[in-house]
Every structure is written in structure tokens, then in C-alpha cells.
N, C-alpha and C positions, 0 to 999 in steps of 0.2 A: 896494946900489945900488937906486934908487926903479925902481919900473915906468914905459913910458912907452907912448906911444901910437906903434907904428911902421904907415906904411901904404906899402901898397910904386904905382908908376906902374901904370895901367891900363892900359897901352900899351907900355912899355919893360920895367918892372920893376921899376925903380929904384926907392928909396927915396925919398921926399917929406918935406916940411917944412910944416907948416902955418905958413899965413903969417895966420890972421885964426879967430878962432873967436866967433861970437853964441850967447850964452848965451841964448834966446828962452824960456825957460819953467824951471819949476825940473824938473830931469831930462832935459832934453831943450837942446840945440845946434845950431848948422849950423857942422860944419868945412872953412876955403876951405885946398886943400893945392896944393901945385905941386912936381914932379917935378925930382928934384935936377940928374940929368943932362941937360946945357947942351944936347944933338941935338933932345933931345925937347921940355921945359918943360913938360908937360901941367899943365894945372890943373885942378882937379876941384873939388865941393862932396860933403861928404859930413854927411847926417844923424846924430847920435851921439843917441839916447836911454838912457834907464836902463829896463832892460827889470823887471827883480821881484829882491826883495831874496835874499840869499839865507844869510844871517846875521845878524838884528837887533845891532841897534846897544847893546853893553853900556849905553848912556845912554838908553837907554828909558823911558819912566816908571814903571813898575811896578819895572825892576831900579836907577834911580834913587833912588825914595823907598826899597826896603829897605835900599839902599849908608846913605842919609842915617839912617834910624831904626837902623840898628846901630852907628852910631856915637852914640847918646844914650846916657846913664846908664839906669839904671834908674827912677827918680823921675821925671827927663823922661818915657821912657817911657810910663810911670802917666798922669804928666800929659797925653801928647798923647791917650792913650786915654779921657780922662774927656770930653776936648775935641770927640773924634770922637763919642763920646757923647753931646754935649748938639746936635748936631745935627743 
């Protein structure tokens, strides 16, 4: 089962639904949520950014290109080496 994002009412308790989410930046959101149970309805906006990573991303560049050069032969190999070489 995926992880989700649960946030409970700031006033009831209850659990809320986000109804609207603006992606304004890359890592950063503004989420509009509203309060499940029907006494209350609170609605709220809540900030979501991306605070610091905390496991680089196996597709990195560094661990990218070694994934790509261990897959070449050997000859390839040679060859991108001479190519790094000439400049």
C-alpha cells in the first residue's frame, strides 16, 4: 500500500481531504484541505515543501554514468577512454 499524506482538522480532529493542491515551485506546494466531518468543515491551507534530501537518488549522475559504462564491452570502453582523452 503507497504512503499518503494524512492530516487530521485543526479544530475537530478529524481527518481532512485535500481538495486543491499548487505546485508553485519545484519542492515546494500550497495544500487547500477541508475537514471531513460535516459539524465542523474547517478548511485550512497548508505549506508542503521539500525540506533536504536524505538518500540521493540512485539516477544521479555520477551513479548514472558508472551504471551506463559497465554496461559497454571492453573495446567500447577503450574507446570512450581515448575520446575522454582527446579532450
Amino acid at each position: 500500500m503507497a504512503n499518503v499524506l494524512k492530516v487530521k482538522c485543526g479544530v475537530c480532529g478529524s481527518r481532512c481531504f485535500i481538495r486543491r493542491s499548487d505546485f508553485l515551485s519545484d519542492g515546494f506546494a500550497r495544500i487547500y484541505i477541508t475537514c471531513t466531518n460535516p459539524q465542523c468543515c474547517q478548511s485550512e491551507v497548508y505549506n508542503f515543501e521539500r525540506s533536504h534530501v536524505v538518500k540521493t537518488s540512485k539516477l544521479s549522475k555520477d551513479r548514472l554514468l558508472e551504471d551506463v559504462i559497465s554496461l559497454l564491452s571492453e573495446q567500447d570502453k577503450q574507446q570512450l577512454k581515448k575520446m575522454i582523452e582527446a579532450v
